[in-house]
N, CA and C atoms as an extended XYZ file, in Angstrom:
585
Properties=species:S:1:pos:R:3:atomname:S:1:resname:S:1:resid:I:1 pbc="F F F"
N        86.121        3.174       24.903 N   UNK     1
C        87.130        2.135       24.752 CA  UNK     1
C        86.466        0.862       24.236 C   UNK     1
N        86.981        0.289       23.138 N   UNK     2
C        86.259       -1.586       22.604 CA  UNK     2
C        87.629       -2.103       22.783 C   UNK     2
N        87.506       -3.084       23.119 N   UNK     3
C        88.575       -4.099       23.542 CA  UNK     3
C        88.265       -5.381       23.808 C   UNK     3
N        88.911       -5.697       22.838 N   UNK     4
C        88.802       -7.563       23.356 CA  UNK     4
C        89.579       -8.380       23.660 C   UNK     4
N        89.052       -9.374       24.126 N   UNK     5
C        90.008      -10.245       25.529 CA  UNK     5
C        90.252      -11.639       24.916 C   UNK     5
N        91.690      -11.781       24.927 N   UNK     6
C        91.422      -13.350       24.818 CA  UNK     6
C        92.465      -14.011       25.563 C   UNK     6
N        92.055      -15.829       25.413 N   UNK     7
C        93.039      -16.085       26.501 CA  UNK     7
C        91.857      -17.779       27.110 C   UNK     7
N        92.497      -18.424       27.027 N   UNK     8
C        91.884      -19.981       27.334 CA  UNK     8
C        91.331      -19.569       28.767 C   UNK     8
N        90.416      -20.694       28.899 N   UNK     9
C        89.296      -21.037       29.651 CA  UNK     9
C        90.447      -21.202       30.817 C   UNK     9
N        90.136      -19.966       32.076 N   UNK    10
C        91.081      -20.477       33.176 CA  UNK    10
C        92.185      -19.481       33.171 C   UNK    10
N        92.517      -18.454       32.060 N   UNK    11
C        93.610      -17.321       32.047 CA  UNK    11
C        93.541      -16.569       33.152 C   UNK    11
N        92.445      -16.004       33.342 N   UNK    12
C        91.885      -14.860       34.460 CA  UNK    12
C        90.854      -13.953       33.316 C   UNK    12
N        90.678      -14.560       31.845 N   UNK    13
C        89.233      -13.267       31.117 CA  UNK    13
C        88.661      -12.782       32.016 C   UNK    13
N        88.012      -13.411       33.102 N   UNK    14
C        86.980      -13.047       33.626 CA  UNK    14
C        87.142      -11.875       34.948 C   UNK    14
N        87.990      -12.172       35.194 N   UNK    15
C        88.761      -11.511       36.478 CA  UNK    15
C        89.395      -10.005       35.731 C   UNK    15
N        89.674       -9.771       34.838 N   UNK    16
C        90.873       -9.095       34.416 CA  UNK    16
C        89.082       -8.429       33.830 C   UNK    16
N        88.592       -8.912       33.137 N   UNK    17
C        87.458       -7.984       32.387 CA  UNK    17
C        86.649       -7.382       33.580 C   UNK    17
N        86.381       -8.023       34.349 N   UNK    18
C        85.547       -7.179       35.830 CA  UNK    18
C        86.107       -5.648       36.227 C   UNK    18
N        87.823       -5.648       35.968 N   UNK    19
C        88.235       -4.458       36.342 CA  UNK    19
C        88.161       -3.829       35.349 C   UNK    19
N        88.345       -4.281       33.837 N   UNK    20
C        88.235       -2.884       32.771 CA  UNK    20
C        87.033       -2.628       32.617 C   UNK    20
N        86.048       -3.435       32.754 N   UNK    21
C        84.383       -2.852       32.513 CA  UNK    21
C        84.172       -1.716       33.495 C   UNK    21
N        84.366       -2.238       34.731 N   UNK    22
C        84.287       -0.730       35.430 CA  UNK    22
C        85.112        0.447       35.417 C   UNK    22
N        86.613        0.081       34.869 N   UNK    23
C        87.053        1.279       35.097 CA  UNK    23
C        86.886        2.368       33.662 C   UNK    23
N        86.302        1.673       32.728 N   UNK    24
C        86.259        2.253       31.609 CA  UNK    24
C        84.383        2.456       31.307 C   UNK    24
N        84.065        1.956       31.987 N   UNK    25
C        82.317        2.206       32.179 CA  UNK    25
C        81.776        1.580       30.950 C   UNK    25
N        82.198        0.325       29.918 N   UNK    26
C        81.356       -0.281       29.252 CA  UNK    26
C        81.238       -1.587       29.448 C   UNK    26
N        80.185       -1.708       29.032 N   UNK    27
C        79.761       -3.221       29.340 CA  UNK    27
C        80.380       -4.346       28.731 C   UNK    27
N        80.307       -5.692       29.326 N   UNK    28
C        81.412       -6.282       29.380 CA  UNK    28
C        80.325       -7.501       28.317 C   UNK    28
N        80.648       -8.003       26.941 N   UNK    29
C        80.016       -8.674       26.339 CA  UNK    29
C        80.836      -10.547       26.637 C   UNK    29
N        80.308      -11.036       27.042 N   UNK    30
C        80.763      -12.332       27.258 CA  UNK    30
C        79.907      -13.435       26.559 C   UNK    30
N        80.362      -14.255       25.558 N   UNK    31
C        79.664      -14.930       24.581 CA  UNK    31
C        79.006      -15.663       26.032 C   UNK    31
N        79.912      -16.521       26.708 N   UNK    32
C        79.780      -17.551       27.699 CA  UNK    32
C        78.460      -17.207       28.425 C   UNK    32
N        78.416      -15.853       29.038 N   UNK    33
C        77.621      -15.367       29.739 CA  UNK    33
C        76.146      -15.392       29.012 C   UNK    33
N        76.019      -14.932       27.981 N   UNK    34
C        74.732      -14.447       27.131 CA  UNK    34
C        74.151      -16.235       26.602 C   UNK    34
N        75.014      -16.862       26.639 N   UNK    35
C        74.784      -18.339       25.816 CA  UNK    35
C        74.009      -19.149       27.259 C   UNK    35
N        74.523      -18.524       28.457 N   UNK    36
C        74.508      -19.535       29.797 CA  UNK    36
C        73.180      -18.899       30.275 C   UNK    36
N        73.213      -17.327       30.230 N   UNK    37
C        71.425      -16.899       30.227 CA  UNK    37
C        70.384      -17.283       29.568 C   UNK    37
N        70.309      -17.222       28.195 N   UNK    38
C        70.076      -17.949       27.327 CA  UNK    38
C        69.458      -19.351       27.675 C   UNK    38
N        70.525      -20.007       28.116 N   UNK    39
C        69.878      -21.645       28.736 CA  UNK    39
C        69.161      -21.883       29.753 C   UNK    39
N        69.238      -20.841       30.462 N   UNK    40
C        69.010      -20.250       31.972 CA  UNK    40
C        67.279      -20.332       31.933 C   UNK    40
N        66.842      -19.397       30.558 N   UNK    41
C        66.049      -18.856       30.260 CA  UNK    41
C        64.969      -19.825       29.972 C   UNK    41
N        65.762      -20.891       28.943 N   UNK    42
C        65.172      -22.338       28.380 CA  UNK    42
C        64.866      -21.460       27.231 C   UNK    42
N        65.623      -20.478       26.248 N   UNK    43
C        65.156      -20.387       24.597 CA  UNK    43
C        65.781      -21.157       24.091 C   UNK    43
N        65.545      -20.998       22.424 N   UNK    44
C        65.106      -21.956       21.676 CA  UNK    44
C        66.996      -22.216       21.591 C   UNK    44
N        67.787      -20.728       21.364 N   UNK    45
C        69.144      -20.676       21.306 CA  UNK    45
C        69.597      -21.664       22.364 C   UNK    45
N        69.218      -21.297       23.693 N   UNK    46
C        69.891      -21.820       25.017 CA  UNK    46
C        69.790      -23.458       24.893 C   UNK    46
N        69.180      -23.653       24.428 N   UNK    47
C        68.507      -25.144       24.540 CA  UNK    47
C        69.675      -25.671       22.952 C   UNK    47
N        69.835      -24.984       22.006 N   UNK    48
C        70.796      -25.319       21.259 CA  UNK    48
C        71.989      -25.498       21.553 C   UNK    48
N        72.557      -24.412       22.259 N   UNK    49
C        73.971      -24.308       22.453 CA  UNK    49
C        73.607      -25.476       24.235 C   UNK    49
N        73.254      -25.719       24.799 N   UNK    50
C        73.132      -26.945       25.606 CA  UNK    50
C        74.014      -28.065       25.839 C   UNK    50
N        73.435      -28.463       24.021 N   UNK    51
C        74.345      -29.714       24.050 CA  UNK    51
C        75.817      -29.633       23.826 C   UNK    51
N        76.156      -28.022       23.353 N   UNK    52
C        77.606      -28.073       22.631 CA  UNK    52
C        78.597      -27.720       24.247 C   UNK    52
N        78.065      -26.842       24.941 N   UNK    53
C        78.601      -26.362       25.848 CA  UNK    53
C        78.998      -27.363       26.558 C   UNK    53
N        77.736      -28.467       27.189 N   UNK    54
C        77.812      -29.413       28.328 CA  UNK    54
C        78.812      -30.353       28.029 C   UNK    54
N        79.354      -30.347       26.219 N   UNK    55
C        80.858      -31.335       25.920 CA  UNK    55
C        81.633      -30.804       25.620 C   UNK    55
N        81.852      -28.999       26.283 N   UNK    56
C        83.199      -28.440       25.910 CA  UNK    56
C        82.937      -27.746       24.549 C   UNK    56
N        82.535      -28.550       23.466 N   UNK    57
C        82.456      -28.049       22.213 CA  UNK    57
C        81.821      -26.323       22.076 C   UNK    57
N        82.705      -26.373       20.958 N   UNK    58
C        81.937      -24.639       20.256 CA  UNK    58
C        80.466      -24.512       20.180 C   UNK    58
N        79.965      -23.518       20.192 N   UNK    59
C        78.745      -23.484       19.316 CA  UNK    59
C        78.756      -22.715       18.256 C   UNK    59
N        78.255      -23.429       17.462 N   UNK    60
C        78.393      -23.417       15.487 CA  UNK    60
C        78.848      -21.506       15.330 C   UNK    60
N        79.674      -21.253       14.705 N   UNK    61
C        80.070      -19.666       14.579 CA  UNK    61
C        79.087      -19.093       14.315 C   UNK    61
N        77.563      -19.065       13.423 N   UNK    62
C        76.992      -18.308       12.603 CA  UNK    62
C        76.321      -17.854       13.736 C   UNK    62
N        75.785      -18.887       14.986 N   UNK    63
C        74.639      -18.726       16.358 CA  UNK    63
C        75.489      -17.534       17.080 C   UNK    63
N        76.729      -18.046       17.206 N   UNK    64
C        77.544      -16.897       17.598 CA  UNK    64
C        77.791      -15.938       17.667 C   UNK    64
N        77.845      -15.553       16.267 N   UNK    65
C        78.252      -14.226       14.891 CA  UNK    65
C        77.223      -13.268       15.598 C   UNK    65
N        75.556      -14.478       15.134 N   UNK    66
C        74.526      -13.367       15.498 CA  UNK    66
C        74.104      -12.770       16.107 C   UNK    66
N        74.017      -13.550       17.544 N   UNK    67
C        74.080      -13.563       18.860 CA  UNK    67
C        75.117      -12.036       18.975 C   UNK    67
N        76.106      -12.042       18.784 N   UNK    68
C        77.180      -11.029       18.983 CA  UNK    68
C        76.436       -9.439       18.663 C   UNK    68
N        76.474       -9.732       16.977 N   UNK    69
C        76.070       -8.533       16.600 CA  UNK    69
C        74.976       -7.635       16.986 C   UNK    69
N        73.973       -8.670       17.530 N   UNK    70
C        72.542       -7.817       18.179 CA  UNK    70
C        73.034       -7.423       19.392 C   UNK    70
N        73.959       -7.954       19.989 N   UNK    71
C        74.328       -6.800       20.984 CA  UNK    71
C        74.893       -6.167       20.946 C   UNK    71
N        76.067       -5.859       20.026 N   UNK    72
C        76.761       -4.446       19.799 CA  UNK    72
C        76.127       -3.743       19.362 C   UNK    72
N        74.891       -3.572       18.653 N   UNK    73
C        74.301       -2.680       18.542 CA  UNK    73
C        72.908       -2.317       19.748 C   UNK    73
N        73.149       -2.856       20.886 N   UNK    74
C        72.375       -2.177       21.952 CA  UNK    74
C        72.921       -0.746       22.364 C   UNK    74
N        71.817       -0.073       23.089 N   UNK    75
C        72.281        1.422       23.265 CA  UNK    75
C        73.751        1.273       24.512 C   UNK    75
N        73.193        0.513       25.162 N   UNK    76
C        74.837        0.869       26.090 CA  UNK    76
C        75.831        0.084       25.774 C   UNK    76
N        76.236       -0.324       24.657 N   UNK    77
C        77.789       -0.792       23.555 CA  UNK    77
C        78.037        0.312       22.869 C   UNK    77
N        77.266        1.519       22.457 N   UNK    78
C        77.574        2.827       21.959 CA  UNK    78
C        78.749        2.877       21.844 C   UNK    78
N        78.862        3.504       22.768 N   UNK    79
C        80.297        4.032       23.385 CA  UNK    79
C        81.413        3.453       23.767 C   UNK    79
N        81.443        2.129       23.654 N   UNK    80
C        82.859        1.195       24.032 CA  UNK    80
C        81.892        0.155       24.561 C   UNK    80
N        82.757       -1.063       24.667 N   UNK    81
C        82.796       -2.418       24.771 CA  UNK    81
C        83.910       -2.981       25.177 C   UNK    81
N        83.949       -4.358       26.040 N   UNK    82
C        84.573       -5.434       26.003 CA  UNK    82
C        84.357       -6.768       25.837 C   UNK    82
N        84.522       -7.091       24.677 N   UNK    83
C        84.527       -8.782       24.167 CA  UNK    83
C        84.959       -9.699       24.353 C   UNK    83
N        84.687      -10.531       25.217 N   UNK    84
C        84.940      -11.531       25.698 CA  UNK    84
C        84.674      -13.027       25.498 C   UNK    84
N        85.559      -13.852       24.703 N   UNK    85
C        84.795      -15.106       24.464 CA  UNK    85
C        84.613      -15.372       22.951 C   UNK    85
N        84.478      -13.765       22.244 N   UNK    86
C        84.660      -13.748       20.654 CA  UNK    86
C        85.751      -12.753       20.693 C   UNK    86
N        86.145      -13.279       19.513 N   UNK    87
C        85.736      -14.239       18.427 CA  UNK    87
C        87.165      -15.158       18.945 C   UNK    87
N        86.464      -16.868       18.783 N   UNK    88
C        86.979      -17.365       19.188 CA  UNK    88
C        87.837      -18.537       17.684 C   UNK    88
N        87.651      -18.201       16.712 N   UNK    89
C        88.508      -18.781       15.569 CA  UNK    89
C        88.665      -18.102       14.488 C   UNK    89
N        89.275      -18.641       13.043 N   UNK    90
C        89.322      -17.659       11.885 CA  UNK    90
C        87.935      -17.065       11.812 C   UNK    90
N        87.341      -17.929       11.149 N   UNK    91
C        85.841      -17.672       10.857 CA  UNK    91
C        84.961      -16.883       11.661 C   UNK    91
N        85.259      -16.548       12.944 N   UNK    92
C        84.517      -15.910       13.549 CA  UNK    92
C        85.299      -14.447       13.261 C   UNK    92
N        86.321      -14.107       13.567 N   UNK    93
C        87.125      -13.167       13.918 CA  UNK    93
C        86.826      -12.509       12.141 C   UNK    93
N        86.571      -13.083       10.933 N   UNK    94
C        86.578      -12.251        9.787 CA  UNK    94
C        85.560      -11.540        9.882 C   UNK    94
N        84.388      -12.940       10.349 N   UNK    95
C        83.104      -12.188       10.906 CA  UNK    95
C        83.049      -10.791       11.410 C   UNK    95
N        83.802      -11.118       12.809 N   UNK    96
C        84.022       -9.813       13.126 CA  UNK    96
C        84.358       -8.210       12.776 C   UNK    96
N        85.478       -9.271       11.914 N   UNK    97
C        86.321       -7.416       11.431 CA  UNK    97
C        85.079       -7.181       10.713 C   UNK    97
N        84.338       -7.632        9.270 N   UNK    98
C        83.003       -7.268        8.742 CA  UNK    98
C        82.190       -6.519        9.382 C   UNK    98
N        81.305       -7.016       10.918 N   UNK    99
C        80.400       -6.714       11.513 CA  UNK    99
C        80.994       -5.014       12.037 C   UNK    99
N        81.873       -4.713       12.558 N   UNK   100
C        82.884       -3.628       12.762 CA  UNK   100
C        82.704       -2.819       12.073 C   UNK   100
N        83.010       -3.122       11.065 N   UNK   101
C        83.252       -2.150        9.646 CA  UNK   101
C        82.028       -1.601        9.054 C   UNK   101
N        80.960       -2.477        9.287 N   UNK   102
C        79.404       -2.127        9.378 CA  UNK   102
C        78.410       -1.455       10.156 C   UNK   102
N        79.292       -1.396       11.599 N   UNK   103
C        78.426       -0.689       12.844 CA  UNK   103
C        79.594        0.380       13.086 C   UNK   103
N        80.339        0.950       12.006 N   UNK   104
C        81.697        1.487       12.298 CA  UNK   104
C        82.486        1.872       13.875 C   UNK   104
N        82.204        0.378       14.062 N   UNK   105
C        82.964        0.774       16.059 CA  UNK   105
C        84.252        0.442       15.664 C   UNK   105
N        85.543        0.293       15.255 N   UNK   106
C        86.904       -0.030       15.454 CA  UNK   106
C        87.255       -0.353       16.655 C   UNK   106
N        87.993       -1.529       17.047 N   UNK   107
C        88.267       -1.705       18.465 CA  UNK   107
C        90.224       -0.928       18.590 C   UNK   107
N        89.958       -0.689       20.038 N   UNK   108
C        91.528       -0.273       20.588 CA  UNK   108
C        92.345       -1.118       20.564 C   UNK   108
N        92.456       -2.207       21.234 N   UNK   109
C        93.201       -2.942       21.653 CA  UNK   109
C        92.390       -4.457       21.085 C   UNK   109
N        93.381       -5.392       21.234 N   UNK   110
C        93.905       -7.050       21.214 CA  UNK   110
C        94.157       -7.711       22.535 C   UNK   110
N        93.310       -7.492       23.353 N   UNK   111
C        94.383       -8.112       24.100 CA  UNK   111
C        94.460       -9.499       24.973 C   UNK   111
N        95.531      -10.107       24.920 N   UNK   112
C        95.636      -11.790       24.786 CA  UNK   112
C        96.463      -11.959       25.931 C   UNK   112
N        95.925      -12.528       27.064 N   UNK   113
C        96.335      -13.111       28.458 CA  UNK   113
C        96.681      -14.643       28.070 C   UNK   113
N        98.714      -14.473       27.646 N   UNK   114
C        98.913      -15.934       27.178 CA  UNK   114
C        99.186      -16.955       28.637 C   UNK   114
N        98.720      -17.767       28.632 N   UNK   115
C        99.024      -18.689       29.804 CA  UNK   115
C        99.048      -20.117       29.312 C   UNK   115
N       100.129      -20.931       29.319 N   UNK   116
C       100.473      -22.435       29.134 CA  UNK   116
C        99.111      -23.541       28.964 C   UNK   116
N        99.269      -24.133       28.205 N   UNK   117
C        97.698      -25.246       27.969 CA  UNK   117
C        98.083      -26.094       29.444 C   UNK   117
N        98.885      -26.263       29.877 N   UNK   118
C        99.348      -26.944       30.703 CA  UNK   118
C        98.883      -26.623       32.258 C   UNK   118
N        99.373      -25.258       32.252 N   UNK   119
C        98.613      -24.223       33.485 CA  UNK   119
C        97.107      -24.067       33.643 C   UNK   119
N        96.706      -24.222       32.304 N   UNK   120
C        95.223      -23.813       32.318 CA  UNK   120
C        94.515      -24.305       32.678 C   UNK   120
N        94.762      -26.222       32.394 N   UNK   121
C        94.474      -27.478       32.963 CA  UNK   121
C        94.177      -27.301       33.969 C   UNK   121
N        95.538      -26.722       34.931 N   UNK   122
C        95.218      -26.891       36.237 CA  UNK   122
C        94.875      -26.098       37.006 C   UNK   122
N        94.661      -24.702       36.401 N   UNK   123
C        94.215      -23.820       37.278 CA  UNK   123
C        92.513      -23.898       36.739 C   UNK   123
N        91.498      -24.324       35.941 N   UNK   124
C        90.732      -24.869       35.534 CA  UNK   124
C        89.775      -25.888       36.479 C   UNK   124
N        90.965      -27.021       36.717 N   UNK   125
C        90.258      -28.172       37.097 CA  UNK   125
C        90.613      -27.608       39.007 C   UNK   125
N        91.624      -27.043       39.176 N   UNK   126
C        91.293      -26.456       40.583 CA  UNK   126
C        90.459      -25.872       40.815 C   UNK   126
N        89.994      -25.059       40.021 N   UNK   127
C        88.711      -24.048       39.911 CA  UNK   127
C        87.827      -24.930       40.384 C   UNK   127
N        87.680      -26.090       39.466 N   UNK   128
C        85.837      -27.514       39.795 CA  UNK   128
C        86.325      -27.549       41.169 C   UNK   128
N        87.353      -28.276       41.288 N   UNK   129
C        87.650      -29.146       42.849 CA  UNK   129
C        87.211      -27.969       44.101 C   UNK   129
N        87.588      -26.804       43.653 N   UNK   130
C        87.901      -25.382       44.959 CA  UNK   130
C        85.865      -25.384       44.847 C   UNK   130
N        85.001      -25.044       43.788 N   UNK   131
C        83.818      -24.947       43.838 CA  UNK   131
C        82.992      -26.367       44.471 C   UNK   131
N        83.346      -27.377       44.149 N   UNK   132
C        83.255      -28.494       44.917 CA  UNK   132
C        82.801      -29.173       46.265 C   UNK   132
N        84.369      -27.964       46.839 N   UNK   133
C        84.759      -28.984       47.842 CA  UNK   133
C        84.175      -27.677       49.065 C   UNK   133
N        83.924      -26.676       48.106 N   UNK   134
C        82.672      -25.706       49.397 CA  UNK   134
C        81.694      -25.324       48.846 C   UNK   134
N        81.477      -26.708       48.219 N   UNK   135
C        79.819      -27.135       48.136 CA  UNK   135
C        78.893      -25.863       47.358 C   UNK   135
N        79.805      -24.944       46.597 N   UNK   136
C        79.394      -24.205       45.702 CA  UNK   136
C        78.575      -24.327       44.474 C   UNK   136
N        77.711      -23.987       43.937 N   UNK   137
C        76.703      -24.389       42.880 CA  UNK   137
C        77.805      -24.297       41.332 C   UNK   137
N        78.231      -25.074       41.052 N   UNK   138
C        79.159      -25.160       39.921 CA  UNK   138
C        78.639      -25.223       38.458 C   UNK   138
N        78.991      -24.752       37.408 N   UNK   139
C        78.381      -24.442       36.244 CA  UNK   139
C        78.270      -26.085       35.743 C   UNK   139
N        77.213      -26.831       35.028 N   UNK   140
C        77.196      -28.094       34.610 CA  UNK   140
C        78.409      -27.960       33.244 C   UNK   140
N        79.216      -27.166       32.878 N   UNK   141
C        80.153      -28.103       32.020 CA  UNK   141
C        81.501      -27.228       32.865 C   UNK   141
N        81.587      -27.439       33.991 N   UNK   142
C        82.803      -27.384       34.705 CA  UNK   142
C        83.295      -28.917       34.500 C   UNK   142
N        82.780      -29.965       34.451 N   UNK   143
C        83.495      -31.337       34.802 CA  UNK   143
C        84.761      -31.140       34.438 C   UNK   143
N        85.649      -32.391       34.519 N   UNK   144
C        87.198      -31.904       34.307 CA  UNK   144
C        87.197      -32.724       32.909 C   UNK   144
N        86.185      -33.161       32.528 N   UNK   145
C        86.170      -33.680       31.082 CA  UNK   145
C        85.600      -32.320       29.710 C   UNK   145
N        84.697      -31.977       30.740 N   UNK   146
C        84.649      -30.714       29.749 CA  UNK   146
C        85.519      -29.445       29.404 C   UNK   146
N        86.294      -29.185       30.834 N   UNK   147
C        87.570      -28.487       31.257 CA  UNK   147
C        88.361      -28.651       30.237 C   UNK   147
N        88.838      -29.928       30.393 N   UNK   148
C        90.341      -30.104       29.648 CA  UNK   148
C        89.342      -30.509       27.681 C   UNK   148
N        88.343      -30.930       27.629 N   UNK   149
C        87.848      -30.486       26.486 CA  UNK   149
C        88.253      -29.179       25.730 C   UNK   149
N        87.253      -28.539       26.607 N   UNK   150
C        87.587      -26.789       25.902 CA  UNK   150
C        88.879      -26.407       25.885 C   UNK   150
N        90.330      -26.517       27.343 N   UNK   151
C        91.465      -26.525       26.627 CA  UNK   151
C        92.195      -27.069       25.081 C   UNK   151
N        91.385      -27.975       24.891 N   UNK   152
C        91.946      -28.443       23.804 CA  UNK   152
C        91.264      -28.142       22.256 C   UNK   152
N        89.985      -27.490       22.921 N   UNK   153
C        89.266      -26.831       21.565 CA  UNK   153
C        90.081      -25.289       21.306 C   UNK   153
N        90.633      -24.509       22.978 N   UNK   154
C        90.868      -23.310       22.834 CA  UNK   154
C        92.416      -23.633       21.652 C   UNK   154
N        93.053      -25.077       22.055 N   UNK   155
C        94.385      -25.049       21.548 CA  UNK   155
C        94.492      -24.768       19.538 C   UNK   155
N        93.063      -25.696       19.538 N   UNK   156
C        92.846      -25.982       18.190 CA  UNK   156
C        92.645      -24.955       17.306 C   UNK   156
N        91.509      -24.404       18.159 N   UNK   157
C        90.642      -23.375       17.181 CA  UNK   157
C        91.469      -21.815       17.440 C   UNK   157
N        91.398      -21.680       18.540 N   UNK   158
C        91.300      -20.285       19.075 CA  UNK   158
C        93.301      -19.043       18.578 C   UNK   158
N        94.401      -20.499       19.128 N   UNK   159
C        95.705      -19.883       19.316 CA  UNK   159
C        95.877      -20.064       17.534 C   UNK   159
N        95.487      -20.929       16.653 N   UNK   160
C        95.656      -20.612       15.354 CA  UNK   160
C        94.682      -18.802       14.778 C   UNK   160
N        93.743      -18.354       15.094 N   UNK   161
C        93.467      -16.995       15.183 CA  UNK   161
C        94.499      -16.096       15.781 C   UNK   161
N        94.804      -16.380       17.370 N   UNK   162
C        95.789      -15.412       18.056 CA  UNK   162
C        97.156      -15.643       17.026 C   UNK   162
N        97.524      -16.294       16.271 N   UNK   163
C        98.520      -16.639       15.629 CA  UNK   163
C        98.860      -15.128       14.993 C   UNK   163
N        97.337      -15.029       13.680 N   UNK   164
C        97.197      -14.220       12.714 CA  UNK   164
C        97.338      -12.655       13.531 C   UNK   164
N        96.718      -13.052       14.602 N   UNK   165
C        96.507      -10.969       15.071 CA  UNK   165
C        97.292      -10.540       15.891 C   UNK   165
N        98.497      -11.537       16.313 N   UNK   166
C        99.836      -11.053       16.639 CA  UNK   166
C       100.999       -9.986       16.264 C   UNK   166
N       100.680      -10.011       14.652 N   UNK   167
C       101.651       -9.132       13.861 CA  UNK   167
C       100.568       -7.989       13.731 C   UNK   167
N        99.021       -7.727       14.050 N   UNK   168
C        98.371       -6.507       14.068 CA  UNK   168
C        98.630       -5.618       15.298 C   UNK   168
N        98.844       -4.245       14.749 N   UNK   169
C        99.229       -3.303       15.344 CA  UNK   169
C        99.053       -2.886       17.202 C   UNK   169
N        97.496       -3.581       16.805 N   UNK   170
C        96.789       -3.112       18.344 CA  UNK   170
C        96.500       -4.340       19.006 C   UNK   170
N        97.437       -5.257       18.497 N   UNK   171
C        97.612       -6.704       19.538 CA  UNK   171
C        98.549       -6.237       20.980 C   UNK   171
N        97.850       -6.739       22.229 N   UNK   172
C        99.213       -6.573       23.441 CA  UNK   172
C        99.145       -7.964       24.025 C   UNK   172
N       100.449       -8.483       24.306 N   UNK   173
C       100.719       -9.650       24.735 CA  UNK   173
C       100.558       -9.367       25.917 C   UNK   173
N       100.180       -9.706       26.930 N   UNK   174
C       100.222      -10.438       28.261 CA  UNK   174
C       100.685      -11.471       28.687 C   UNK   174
N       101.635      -11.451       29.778 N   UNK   175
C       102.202      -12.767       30.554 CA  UNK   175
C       100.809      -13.085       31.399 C   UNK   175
N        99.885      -14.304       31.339 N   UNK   176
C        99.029      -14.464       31.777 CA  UNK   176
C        99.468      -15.021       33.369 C   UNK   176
N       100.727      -15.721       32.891 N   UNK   177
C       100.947      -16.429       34.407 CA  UNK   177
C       101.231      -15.731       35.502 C   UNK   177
N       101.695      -14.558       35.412 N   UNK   178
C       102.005      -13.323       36.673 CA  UNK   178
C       100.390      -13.011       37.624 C   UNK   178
N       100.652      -12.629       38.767 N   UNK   179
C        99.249      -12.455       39.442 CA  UNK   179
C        98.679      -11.818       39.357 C   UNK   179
N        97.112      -12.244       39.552 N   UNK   180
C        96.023      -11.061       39.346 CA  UNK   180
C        96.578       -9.567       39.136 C   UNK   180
N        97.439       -8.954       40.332 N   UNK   181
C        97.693       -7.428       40.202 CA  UNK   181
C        98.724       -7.024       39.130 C   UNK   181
N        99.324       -7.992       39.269 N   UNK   182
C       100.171       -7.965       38.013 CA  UNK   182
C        99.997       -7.761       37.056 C   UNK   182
N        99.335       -8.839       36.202 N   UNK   183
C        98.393       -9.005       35.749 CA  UNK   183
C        97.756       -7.640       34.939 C   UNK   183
N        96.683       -7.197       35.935 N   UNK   184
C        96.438       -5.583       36.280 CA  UNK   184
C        96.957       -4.838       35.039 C   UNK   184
N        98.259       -4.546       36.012 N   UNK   185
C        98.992       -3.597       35.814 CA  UNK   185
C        99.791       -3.132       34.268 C   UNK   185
N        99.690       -4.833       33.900 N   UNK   186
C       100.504       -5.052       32.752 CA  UNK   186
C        99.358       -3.928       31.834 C   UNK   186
N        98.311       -4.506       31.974 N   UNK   187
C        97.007       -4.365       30.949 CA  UNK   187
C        97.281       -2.722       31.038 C   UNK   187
N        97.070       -2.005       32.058 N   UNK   188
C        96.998       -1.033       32.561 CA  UNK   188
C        98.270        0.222       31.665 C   UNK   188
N        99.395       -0.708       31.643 N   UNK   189
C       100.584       -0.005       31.365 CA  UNK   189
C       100.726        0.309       29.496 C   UNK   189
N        99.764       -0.707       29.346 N   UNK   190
C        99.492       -1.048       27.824 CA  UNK   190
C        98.511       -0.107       27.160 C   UNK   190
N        97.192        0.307       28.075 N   UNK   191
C        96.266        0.798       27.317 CA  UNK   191
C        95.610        2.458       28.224 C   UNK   191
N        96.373        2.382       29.304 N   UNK   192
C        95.953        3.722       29.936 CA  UNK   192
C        96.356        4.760       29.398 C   UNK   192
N        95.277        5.423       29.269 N   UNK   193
C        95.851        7.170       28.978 CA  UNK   193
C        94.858        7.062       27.367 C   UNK   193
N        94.247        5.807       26.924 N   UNK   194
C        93.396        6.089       25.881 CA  UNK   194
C        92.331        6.007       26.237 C   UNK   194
N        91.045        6.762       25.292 N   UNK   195
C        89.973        7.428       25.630 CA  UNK   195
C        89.036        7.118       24.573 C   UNK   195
């Protein structure tokens, strides 16, 4: 199964990808994740994407692109994937279909957990306050300036892409605002029974 996830900072990506990685047994590619190790690490990348992350901002598509592609071609993306985080605008997403068409993986599914810029805000900046306020080790661009940043980069960049791959075949809409199991289930009702 390849499948990718999209859906603003605060939808549930992260929550909703935890259950298809395991139930479909591939690994779960998260730009966010690999960019935040990366910094973790102190390389030369991590230390680039640094400054873009800690103000919300993108990091430049091409760091992205590349970053991406060396891992779909690791041995355990073989067999299915989930993408998470890319492609996050036009330019990335042509990228994509290219890189695809080159490592001939075709993905299954589209699928886009829509939830309100409005909701995202606040289920977002509840997220900082809830990590906060039990003294939890919080990611440095949680602030609610970087929060509602990236909402407004996801508004810019990201829903003009979801625009275009709406009318493609293997797009599935999601009501993002329904609950976690819900949620679930929707995904579930959409893509079970493929292999």
């Amino acid at each position: 199964m390849r499948l990718i996830l999209f859906g603003g900072p605060g939808s549930g990506k992260g929550t909703q990808a935890s259950f298809l990685v395991k139930e479909w047994g591939i690994p779960h590619i998260s730009t966010g994740d690999i960019l935040r190790k990366e910094r973790a690490q102190g390389t030369e990348l991590g230390k680039q994407a640094q400054t873009y992350m800690d103000q919300g901002a993108l990091v430049p598509d091409q760091v992205i692109v590349n970053m991406v592609a060396n891992r779909m071609v690791e041995a355990d993306a073989q067999q299915g994937w989930l993408l998470d985080g890319f492609p996050r605008n036009v330019p990335q997403s042509l990228a994509l279909e290219k890189m695809l068409e080159k490592i001939r993986q075709p993905y299954n599914y589209l699928l886009f957990l829509d939830v309100p810029a409005a909701t995202l805000q606040d289920r977002a900046l509840n997220r900082a306050k809830e990590a906060a306020a039990q003294s939890e080790q919080k990611r440095s661009d949680d602030t609610p300036e970087t929060i509602l940043k990236r909402v407004h980069v996801y508004e810019q960049e990201t829903l003009p892409m979801i625009e275009i791959y709406k009318s493609h075949p293997k797009f599935v809409h999601i009501d993002g605002t329904l609950s976690i199991p819900e949620v679930t289930a929707a995904i579930q009702r959409q893509i079970g029974g493929e292999s």
